[in-house]
Each structure stands twice: as C-alpha cells, then as structure tokens.
Backbone as CSV, one residue per row, in Angstrom:
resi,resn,N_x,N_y,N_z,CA_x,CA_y,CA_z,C_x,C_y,C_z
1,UNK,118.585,109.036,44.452,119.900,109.171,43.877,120.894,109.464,45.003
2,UNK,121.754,108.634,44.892,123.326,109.052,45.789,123.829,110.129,45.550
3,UNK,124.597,111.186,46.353,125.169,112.263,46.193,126.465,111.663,45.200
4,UNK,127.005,112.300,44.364,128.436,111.847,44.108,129.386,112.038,44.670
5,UNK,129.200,113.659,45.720,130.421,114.319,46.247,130.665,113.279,47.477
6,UNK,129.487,113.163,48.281,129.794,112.719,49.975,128.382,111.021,49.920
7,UNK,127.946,110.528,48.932,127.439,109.141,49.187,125.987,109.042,49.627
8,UNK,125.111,110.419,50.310,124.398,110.177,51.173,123.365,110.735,50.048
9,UNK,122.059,110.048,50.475,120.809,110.164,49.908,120.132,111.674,49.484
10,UNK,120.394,112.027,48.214,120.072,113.354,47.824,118.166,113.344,47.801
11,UNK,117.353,114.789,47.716,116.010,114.790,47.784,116.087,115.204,46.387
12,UNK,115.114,114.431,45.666,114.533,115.090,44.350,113.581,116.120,44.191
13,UNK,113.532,116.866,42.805,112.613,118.069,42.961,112.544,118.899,41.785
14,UNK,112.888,119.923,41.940,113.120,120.530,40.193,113.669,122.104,40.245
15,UNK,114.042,122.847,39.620,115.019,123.980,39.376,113.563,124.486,38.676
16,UNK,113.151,125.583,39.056,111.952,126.390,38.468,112.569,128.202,38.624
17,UNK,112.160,128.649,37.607,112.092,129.938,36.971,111.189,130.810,36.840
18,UNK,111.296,131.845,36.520,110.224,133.123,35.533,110.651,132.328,34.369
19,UNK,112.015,132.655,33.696,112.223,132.444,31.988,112.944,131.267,32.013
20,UNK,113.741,131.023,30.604,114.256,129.690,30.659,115.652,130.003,31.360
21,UNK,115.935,128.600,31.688,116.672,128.516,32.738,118.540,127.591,31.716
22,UNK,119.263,128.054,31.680,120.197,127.868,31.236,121.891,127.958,31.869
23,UNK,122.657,127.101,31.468,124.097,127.218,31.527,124.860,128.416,30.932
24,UNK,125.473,129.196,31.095,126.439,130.127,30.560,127.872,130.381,30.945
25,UNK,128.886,130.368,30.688,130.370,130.447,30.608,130.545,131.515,31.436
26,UNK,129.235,132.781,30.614,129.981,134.086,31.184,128.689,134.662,31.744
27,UNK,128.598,135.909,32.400,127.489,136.203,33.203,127.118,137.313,32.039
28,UNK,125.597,137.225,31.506,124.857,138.383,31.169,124.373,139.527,31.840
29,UNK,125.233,140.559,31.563,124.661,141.651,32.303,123.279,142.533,32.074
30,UNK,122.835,141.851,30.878,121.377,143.104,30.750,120.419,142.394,30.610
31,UNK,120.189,141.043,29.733,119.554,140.444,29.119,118.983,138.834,30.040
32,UNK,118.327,138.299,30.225,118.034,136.950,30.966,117.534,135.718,29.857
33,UNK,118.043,136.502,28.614,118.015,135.127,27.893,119.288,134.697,27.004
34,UNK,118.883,133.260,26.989,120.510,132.639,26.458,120.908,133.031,25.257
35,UNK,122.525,133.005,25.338,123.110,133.049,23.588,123.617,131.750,22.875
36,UNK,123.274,131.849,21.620,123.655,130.593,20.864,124.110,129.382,21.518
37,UNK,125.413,129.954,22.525,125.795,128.372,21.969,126.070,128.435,23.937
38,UNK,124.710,129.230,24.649,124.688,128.499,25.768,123.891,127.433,26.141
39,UNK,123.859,126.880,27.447,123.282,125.372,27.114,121.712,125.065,28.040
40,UNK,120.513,125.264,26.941,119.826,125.302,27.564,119.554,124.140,28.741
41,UNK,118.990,124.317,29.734,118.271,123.250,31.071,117.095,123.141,31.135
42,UNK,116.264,124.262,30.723,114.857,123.776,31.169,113.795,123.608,29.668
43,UNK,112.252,122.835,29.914,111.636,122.765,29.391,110.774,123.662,29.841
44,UNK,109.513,123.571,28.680,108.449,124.421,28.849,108.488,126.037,29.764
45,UNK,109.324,126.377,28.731,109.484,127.471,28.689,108.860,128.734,28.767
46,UNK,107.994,128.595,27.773,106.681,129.554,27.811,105.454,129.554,29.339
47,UNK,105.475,128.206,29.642,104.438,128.270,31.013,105.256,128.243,32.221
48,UNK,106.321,126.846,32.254,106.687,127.053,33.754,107.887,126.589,33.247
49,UNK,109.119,127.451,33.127,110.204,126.936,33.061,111.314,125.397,34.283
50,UNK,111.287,124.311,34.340,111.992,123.276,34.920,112.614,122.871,33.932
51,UNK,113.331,122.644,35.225,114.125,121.082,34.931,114.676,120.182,36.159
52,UNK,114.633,118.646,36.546,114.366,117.774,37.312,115.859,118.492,38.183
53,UNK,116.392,118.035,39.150,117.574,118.138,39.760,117.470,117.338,41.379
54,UNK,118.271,117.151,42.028,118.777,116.780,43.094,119.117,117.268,43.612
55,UNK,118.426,117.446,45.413,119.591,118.554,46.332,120.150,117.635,47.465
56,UNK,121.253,117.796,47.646,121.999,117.582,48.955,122.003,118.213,50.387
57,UNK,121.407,118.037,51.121,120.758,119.141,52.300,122.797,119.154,53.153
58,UNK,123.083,117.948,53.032,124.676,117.673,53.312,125.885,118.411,52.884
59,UNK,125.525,118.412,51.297,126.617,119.452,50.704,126.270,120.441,50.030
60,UNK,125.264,120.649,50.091,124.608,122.101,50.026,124.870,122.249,48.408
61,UNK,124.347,121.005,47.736,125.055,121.116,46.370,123.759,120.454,45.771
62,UNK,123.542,121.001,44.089,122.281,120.838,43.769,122.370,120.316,41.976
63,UNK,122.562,119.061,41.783,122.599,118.221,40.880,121.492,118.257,39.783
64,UNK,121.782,118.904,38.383,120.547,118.995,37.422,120.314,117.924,36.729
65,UNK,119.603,117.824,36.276,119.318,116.802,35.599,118.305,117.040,33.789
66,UNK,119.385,117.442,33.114,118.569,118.050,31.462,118.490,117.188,30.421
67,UNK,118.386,115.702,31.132,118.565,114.710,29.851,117.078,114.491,29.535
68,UNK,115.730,115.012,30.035,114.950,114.942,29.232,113.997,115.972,28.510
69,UNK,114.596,117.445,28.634,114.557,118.171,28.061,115.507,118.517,26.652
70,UNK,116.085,117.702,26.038,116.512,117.849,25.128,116.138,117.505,23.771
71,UNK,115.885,118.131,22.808,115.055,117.897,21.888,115.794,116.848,20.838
C-alpha cells in the first residue's frame, strides 16, 4: 500500500493489544474498555486483540485498517 500523506511504500502488519483495541473522541480515565458508541478496531478480542494496519517508517504515521473486523 502507498502512503497517502507522502506516496512512498508503507510496511504491513497489525495493531495488537492486551484488550480490545478501539477509537474514542475522548480519553478514558479509569476504565480500558469502550463506550457505546465508540468505534471498535480490533477482532478477537478475547485471545489476541488486532487489527491489520500500515506503517510509514517516512511519516511516522500508522494507517488502520477495520474493514474486516466488522460484523
């Protein structure tokens, strides 16, 4: 996959966790699991929380990828 920011050849790999791994608006201060209507990212949850992503060693920027974790 092409970077989008700067063009150059990103490395594939995956975003791994302890718990599930999610989007949030706002930062949880006590708790490490999501609320309603944040947006989960990873699968398999219970054993090894991923999800696929892309890193840019260039822009130091790290591209997820949750379109096949979605139920």
């Amino acid at each position: 996959m092409k970077c989008p920011f700067c063009g150059k050849k990103t490395v594939e790999g995956y975003v791994q966790g302890a718990r599930k791994i999610f989007f949030t608006e706002d930062i949880h201060n006590f708790f490490l699991a999501p609320d309603f209507d944040d947006l989960l990212l990873s699968k398999n949850n219970w054993t090894k929380p991923n999800c696929k992503a892309y890193h840019c060693p260039d822009c130091k920027k790290v591209i997820v990828d949750y379109s096949e974790n979605e139920a």
